[in-house]
C-alpha positions in Angstrom: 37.8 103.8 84.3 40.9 102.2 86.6 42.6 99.5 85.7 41.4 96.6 88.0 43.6 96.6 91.3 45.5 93.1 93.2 47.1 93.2 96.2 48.6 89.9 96.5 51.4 90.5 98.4 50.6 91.1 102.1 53.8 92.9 103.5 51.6 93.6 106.8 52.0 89.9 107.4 55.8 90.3 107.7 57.5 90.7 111.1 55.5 91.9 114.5 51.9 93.0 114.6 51.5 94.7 117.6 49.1 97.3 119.4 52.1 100.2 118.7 51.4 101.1 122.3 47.6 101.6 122.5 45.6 99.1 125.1 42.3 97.8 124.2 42.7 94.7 122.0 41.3 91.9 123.2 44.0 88.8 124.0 41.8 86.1 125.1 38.5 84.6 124.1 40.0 84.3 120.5 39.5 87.7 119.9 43.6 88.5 119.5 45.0 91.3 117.3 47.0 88.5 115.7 43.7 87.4 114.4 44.4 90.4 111.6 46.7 87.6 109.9 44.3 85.2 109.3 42.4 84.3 106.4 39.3 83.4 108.3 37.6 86.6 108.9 35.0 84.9 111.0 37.8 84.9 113.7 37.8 89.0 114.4 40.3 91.1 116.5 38.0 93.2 118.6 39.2 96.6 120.0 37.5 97.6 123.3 38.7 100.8 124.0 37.6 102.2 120.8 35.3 105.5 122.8 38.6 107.1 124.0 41.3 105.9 121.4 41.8 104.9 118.2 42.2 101.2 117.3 46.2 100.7 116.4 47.8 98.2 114.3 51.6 98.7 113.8 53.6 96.8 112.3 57.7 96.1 112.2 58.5 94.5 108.8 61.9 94.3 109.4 63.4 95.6 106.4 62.1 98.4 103.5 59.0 97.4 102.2 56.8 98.8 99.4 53.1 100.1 100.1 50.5 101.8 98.4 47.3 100.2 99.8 45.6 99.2 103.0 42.4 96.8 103.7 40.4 96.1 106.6 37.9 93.2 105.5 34.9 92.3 107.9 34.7 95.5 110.2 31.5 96.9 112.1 32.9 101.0 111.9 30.1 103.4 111.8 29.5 105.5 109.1 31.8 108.4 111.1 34.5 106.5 111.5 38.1 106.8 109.2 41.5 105.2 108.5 44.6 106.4 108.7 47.6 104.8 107.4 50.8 105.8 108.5 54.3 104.8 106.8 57.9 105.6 108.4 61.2 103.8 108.6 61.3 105.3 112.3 59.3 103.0 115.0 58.4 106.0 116.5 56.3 107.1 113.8 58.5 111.0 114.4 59.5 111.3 110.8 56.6 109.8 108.3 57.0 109.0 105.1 53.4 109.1 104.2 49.9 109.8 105.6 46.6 109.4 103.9 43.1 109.1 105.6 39.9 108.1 104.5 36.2 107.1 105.3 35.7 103.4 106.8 32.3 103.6 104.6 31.7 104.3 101.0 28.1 105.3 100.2 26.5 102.2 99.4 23.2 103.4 98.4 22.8 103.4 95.0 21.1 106.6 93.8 17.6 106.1 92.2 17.1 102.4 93.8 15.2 104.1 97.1 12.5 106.7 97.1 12.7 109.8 98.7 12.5 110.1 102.6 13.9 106.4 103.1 17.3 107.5 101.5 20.1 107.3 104.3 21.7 110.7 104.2 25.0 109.7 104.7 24.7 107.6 101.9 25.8 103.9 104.0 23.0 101.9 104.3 24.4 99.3 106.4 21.4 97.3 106.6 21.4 96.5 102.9 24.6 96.2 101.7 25.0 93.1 100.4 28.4 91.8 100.9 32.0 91.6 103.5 31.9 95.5 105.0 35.6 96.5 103.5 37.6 99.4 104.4 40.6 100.3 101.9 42.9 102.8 101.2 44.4 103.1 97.8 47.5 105.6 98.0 48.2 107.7 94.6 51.8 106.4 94.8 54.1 103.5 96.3 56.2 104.6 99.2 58.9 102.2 101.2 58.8 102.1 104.7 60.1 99.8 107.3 57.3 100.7 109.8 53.5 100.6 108.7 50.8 102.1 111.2 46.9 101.4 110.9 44.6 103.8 112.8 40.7 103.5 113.3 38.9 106.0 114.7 35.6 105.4 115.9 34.8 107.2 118.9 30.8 106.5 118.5 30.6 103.0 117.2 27.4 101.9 118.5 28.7 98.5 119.5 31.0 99.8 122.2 34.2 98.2 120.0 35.9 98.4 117.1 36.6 94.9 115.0 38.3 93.7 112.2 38.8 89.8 110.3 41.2 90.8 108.2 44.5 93.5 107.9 46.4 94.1 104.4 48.8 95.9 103.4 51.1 96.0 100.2 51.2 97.0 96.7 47.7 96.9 94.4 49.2 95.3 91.1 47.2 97.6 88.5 48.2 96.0 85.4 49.3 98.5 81.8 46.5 96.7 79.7 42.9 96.2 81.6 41.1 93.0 81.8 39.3 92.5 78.5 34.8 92.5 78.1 33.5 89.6 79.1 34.4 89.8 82.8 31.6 87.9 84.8 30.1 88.4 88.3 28.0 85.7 89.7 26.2 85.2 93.2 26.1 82.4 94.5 24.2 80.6 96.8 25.3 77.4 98.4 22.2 76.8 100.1 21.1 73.1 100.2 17.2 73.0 99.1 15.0 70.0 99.8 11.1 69.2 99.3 8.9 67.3 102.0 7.4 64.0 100.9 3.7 66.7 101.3 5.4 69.0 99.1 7.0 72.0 101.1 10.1 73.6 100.1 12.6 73.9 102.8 16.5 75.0 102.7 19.5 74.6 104.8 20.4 77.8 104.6 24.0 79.2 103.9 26.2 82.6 103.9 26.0 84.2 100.0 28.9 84.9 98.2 30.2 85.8 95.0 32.4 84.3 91.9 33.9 86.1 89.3 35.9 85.7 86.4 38.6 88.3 84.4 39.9 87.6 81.1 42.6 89.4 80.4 43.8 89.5 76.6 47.1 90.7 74.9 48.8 91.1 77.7 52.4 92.1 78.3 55.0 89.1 79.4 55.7 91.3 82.1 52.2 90.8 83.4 51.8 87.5 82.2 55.0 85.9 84.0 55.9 88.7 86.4 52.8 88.6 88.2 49.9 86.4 87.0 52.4 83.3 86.9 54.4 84.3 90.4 50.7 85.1 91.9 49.3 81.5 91.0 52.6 80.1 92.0 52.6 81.5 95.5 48.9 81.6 96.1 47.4 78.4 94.7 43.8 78.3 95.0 44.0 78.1 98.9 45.7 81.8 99.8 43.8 84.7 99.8 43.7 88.1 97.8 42.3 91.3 97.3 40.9 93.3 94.2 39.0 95.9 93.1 37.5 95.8 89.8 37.6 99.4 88.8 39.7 101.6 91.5 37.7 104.8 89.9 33.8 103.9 89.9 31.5 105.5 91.6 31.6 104.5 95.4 28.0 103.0 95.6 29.3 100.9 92.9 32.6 100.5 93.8 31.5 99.0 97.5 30.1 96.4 95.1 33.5 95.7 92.9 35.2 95.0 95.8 36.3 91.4 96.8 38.3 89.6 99.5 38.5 86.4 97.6 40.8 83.4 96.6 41.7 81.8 93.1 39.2 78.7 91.8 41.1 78.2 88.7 44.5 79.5 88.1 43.9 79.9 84.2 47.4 78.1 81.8 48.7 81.5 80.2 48.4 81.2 76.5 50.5 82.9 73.6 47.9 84.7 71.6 49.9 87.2 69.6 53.7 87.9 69.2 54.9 88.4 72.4 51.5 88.1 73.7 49.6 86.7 76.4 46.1 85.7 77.7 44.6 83.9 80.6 41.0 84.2 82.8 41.2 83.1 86.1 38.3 82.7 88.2 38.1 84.0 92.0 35.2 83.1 94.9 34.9 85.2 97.5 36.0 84.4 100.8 33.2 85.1 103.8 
């Protein structure tokens, strides 16, 4: 089992997001490539040339930066499709530091849950899954780079485009000590339900989402005031955030332990042993 993985520091939002020389995003209509930098993933960047090219997002971040993940929340790849992450600290991209690619899909079926001949053999069932589509790349070390370079290919997306809500990049936090048992995962449904004076239901329905909680016990001070104090401090409860739960589990699984969320309750760190430290904040996901 992975230690449970934050990346609360968005380095991708630093200096210019542009197209790194690759037409096809969509600058009008409110469909911009700078839409990447906003929390609201309702508010896509959509990527129109995505049969002949791959969809590029480069960015300049003016100075060294340190990387060892990538997210794309709120995409509509196909199952074929992959992401590339580039790194250099030249903006032509001539001497990388690092290059990983992955699929834009985890299998999301979860073996034994579907009988035999409705099983999806590439393992996505789109249709079902139950939460935010996320891409991510988690890098098996943290490189520095000036220049960051995100690539989607997707030559046969059945939508004719490529689009995203949401681009992040940075380090994923993965803290010495896990988070302790009791973590929590809750749907929730924030659907308002009435009853007819003749006594039908009816409901105004709304979007599902999640809320979770993480205890984390014992934990080092470095943790405790390094990170879980700074992260509170900068993010409030109104910035958002990325983690996985466990970085190693089983991709149906892991598509589930994935969240693009926000802080409800920052948790007060408490001094539970000598040198010690403990604190459960609570998240809700962000749709």
């Amino acid at each position: 089992m992975g230690n449970v993985a934050i990346l609360w520091k968005h380095v991708s939002d630093i200096g210019a997001l542009t197209d790194g020389g690759v037409a096809g995003w969509v600058e009008s209509g409110g469909l911009s490539l700078q839409n990447l930098r906003l929390q609201d993933i309702k508010k896509p960047a959509r990527f129109l040339n995505i049969a002949s090219h791959a969809a590029r997002m480069q960015v300049d971040m003016g100075s060294l930066q340190a990387v060892s993940s990538v997210v794309l929340v709120a995409h509509n790849a196909s199952a074929a499709a992959t992401l590339t992450l580039t790194l250099s600290n030249t903006p032509d991209f001539s001497a990388p530091v690092a290059t990983a690619t992955g699929p834009m899909w985890l299998p999301t079926a979860v073996p034994g849950t579907l009988p035999w001949g409705v099983w999806p053999w590439s393992g996505v069932d789109r249709a079902a899954y139950p939460t935010t589509y996320t891409a991510y790349l988690l890098l098996s070390q943290t490189y520095f780079a000036r220049y960051l370079r995100v690539e989607v290919t997707d030559p046969a997306n059945p939508d004719g485009y490529f689009q995203a809500g949401r681009l992040l990049a940075g380090v994923a936090y993965q803290p010495p000590r896990n988070y302790s048992y009791g973590l929590h995962v809750k749907p929730v449904d924030p659907s308002q339900t009435y009853e007819t004076p003749g006594g039908a239901f009816g409901a105004a329905s709304r979007p599902m989402r999640r809320e979770f909680g993480l205890p984390f016990d014992y934990q080092s001070r470095e943790f405790a005031w390094g990170v879980h104090h700074d992260m509170c401090m900068r993010l409030g409860i109104r910035r958002e955030l990325f983690i996985i739960l466990n970085p190693d589990e089983d991709a149906p699984y892991l598509a589930r332990q994935m969240f693009y969320c926000r802080m409800t309750d920052m948790s007060e760190v408490t001094n539970t042993h000598h040198n010690l430290w403990g604190f459960s904040p609570t998240f809700a996901e962000l749709i």
